[in-house]
DOZADREN-623383 format. One record per residue (C-alpha): residue in one letter; y, x, z. Coordinates in steps of 0.001 Angstrom, whole numbers, padded with zeros to 6 digits, always signed. Each point is the difference from the previous one (the first is absolute). Layout:
% residues N
aYXZ/...
This chain:
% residues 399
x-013128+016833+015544/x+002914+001211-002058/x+002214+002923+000119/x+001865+002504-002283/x+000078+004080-000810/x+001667+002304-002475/x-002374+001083-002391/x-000578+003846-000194/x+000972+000266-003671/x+003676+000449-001642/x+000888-001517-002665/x+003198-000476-002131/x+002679-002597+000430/x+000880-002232-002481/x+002477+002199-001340/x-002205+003364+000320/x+002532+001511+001659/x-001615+000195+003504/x-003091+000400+001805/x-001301-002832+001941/x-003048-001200+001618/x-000994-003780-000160/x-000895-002170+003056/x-003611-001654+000003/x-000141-003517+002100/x-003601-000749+000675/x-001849-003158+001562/x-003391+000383+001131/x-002441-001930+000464/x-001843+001367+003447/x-003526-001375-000195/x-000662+001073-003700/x+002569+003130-000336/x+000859-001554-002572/x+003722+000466-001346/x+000796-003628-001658/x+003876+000225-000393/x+002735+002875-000655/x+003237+000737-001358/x+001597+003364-000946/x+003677+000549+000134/x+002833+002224+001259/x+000179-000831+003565/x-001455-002521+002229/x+001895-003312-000310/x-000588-003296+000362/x-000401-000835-003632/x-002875+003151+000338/x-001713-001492+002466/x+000067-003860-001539/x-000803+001176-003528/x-002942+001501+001760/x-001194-003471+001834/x+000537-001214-003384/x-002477+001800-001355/x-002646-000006+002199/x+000258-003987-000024/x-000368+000332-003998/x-002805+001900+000138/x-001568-001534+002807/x+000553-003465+000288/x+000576-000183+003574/x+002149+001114+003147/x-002136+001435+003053/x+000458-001446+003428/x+001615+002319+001569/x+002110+003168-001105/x+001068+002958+001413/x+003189+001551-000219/x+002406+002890+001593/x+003388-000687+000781/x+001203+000974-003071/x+004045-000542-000415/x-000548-002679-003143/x-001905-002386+002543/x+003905-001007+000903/x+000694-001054-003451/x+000748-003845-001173/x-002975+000467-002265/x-002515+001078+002557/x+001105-002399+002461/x-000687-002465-002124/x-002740+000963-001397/x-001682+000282+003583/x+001468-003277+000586/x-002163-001767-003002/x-003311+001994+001277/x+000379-001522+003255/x+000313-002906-001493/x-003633+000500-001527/x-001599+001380+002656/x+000195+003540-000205/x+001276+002385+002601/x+002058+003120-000786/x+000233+002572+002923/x+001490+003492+000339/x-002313+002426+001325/x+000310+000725+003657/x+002198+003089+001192/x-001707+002705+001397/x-002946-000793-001174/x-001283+001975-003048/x-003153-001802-000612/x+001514-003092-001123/x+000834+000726-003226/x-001897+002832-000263/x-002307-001265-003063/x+002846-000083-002461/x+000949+003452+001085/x-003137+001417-000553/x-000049-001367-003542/x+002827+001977-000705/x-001356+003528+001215/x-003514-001296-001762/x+001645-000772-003556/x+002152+003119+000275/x-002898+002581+001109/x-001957-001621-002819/x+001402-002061-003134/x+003296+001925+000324/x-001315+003347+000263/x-001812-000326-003253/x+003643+000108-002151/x+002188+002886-001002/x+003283-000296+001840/x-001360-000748+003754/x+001950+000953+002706/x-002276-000343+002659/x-000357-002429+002775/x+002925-001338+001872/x+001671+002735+002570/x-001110-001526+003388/x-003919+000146-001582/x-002299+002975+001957/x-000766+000571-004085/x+003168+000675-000846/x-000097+002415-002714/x+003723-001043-001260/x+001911+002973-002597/x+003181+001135+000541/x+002976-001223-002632/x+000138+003085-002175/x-003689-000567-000407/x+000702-004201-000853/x+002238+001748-002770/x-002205+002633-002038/x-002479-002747+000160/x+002605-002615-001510/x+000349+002604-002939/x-003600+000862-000629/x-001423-003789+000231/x+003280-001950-000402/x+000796-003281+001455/x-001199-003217-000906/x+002934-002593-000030/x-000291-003145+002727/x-002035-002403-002123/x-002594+002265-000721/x-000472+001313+003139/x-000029-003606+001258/x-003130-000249-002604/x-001592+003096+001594/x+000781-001387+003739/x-001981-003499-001231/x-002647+001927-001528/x-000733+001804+003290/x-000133-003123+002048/x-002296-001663-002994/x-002205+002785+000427/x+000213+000082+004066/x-001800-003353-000411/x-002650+000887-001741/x-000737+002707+001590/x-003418+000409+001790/x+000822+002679+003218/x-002954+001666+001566/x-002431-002587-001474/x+001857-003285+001412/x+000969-002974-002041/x+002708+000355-001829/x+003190-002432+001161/x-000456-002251-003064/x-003856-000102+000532/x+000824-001249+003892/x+002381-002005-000774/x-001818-002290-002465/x-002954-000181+001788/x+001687-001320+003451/x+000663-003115+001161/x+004153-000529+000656/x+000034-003102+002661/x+003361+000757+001010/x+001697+000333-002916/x+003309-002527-000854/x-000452-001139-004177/x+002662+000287-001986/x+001271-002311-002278/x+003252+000084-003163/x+001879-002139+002925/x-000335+002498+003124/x+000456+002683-002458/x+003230-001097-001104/x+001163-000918+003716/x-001018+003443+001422/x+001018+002523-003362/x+002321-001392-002047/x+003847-000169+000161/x+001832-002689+000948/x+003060-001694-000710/x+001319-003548+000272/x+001461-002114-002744/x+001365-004038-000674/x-001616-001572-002696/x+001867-001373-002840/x-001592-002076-002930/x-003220+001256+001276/x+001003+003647-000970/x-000429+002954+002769/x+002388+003427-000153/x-000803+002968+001291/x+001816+003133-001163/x-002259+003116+000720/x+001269+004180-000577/x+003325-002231-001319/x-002233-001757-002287/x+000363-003978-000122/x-004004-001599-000719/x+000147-003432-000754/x-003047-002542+001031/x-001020-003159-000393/x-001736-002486+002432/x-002866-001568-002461/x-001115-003279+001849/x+003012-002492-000252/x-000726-001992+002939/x+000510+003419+002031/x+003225+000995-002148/x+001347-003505+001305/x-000611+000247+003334/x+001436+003196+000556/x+003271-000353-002179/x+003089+001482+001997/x-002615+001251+003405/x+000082+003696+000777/x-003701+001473-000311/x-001258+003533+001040/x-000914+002084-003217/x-002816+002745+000398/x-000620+002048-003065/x-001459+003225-001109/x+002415+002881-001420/x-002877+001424-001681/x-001115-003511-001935/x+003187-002594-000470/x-001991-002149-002277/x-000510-002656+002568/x+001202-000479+003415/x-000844-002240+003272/x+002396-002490+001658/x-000868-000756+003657/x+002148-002115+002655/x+003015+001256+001233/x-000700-000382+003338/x-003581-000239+000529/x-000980+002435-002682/x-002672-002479-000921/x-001052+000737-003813/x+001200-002851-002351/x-000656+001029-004070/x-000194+002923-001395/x+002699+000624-004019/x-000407+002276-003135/x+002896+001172-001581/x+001857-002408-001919/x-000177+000178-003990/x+003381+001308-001306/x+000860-001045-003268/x+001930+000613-003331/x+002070-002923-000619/x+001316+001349-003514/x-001078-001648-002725/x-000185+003559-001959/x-003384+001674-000473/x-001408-001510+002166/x-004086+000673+000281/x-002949-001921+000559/x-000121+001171+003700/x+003571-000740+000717/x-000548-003518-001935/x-003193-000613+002529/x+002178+001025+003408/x+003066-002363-000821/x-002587-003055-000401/x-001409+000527+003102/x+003283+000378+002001/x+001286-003089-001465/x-003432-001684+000639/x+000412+001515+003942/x+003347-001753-000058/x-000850-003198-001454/x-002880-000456+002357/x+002087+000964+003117/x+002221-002976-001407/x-003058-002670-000155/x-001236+001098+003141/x+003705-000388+001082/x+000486-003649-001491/x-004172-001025+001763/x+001325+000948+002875/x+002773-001997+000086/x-001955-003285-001077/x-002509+000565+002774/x+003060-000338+002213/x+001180-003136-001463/x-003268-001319+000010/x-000757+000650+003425/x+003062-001880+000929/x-000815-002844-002032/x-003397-000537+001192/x+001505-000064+003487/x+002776-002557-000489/x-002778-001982-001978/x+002219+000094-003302/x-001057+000325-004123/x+003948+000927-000385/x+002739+000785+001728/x+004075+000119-001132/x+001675+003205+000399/x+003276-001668+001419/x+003284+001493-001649/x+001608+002238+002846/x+003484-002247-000453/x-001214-003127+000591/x-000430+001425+003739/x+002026-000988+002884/x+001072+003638+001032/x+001356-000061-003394/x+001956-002985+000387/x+003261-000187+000708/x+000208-001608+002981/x+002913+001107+002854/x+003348-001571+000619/x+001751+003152-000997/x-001718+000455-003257/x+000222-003516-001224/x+003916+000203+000579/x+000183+003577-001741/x-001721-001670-003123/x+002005-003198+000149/x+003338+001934-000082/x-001568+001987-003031/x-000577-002984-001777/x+003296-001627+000192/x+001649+002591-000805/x-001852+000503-003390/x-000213-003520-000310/x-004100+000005-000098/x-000496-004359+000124/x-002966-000979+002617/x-002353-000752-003291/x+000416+003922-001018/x-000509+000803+003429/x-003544-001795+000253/x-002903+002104+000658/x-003085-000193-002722/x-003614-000345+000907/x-001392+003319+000947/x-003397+000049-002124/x-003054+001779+001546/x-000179+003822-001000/x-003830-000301-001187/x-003310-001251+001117/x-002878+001867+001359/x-003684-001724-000727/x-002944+000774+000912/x-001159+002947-002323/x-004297-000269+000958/x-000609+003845+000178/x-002510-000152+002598/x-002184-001909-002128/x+000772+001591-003279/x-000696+003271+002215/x-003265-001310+000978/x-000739-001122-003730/x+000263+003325-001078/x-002118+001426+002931/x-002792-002082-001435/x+000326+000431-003363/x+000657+004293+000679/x-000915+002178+002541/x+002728+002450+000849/x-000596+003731-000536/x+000365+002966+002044/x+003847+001207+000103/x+000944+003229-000174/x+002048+000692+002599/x-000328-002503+002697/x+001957+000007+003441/x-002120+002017+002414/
């Protein structure tokens, strides 16, 4: 179950020119009590309520098979819809509680009078619980500022720290002799639960953008920022030279990114941030010596892999028109580049007399053969190697 509250504290705003209180988004697990994702922000948005999924798939591993919702306004955002959209996709069902009917999310609200009543309580600045509580013990404003002078305010990262304290502590807490959450919820079995891998992580959490890749080089400019990356298995940079591929990739990490179909949004590789390098020749360091050689390595392999390619082509032609050689035939020695109509023979003939051009000058030469493609053997010389070395692990292979 998941749902949001105000928490009964104030803090400072950025600036510390104004009192505000921050907004706790908590999802609970139901069988344990166990609180395995949250986020802490201003208001409830969409990016508070994913950053919290977020977290509760990092720390647990896993999606549930069901979860619980109310009809919260962000549910109508692009992000949410689509996020929904890839949980169906894996099985899991997201429903908002029933209306008029108070016991259907009714464990996540109790969590929020519990941790109030008892981790809350415990720290100078509490409010009190929430106005609609039968507990409410809430002060009026002119008592919110004597207390603001005699404590004073923490600013919004460290009351963040205290709110993620609390809900540390809520887990570990042992109530009236009963397990704690994290005590219950390592001990149980969880049949029902979806894993999570990097792939559906980056599907469900991560931006997304679209891009058209160029020399095996992906764009994406994030906050205004261009990040350059570089697709590291060459037979995957080929094939996807000038196609348009879905980016995902995580604001809070750009070292590396994932590239999925366009259309399908099936995954495809996964890039780390290309090398940039000093090209100047002054002071240049060890480090910066190191990063040029392997760029131009990068490049020069692309190009073998490139020319292979190309031979395996050829090859596969010759084998099937049963030839050791074939003659690349000079494109002028073709009919459609003869000279051949009525019209056009005149045109040239009147041309000629009148610049007195003699029928010997006039002759055509012998059109020689542009080049001559041979068998080049790479198959074997591919299996000779195979023999002689086993390949090793890559470090970035297609997905």
């Amino acid at each position: 179950m998941i749902d949001g509250t105000p928490m009964q504290f104030y803090c400072w705003d950025n600036s510390r020119t104004k009192m505000i209180r921050l907004y706790l988004f908590a999802i609970k697990d139901v069988c344990s009590r166990k609180i395995v994702g949250f986020d802490v922000s201003y208001s409830e948005t969409r990016f508070n309520i994913l950053n919290a999924l977020k977290i509760a798939v990092m720390n647990e591993g896993y999606l549930p098979s069901e979860i619980v919702s109310d009809n919260f306004s962000a549910g109508k955002t692009e992000e949410i819809l689509d996020l929904k959209e890839q949980m169906t996709r894996m099985g899991i069902k997201w429903r908002n509680s029933k209306v008029g009917n108070a016991q259907d999310k009714s464990y996540i609200e109790r969590f929020f009078g519990v941790f109030q009543s008892v981790e809350c309580a415990l720290y100078e600045g509490y409010i009190g619980e929430g106005v609609t509580s039968k507990r409410n013990n809430r002060p009026n404003p002119d008592f919110i500022q004597k207390m603001a002078k005699k404590n004073g305010l923490l600013m919004p990262n460290e009351m963040k720290s205290r709110i993620a304290t609390m809900i540390a502590k809520y887990n570990e807490r042992n109530i009236s002799g009963r397990k704690s959450p994290n005590q219950i919820s390592n001990d149980m079995p969880k049949p029902n639960a979806i894993p999570m891998d990097s792939v559906k992580t980056a599907l469900m959490f991560w931006s997304k953008t679209s891009h058209t890749v160029k020399r095996g080089m992906v764009k994406i400019k994030v906050n205004k920022i261009q990040h350059t990356y570089e697709i590291a298995c060459n037979d995957t940079k080929l094939k996807l030279q000038n196609k348009k591929v879905a980016v995902r990739y995580n604001e809070k990490d750009l070292d590396w990114i994932m590239l999925f179909d366009y259309k399908t949004d099936l995954p495809i590789c996964e890039c780390k941030k290309s090398i940039k390098t000093q090209m100047g020749h002054v002071d240049l360091d060890e480090a910066e010596t190191l990063k040029i050689i392997k760029s131009e390595a990068k490049k020069k392999s692309y190009k073998t892999h490139i020319e292979n390619e190309v031979k395996k082509v050829f090859d596969k032609g010759l084998n099937e028109a049963n030839l050791d050689e074939l003659e690349l035939t000079h494109p002028l020695s073709l009919e459609k580049n003869q000279v051949n109509s009525k019209e056009s023979k005149e045109l040239l003939e009147i041309f000629y007399n009148e610049n007195h051009i003699t029928k010997d000058q006039e002759k055509l030469k012998t059109i020689k053969p542009i080049g001559k493609i041979e068998r080049s053997n790479i198959e074997d010389a591919h299996d000779f190697l195979l023999v002689k070395k086993s390949l090793g692990k890559g470090s970035l292979k297609p997905i």
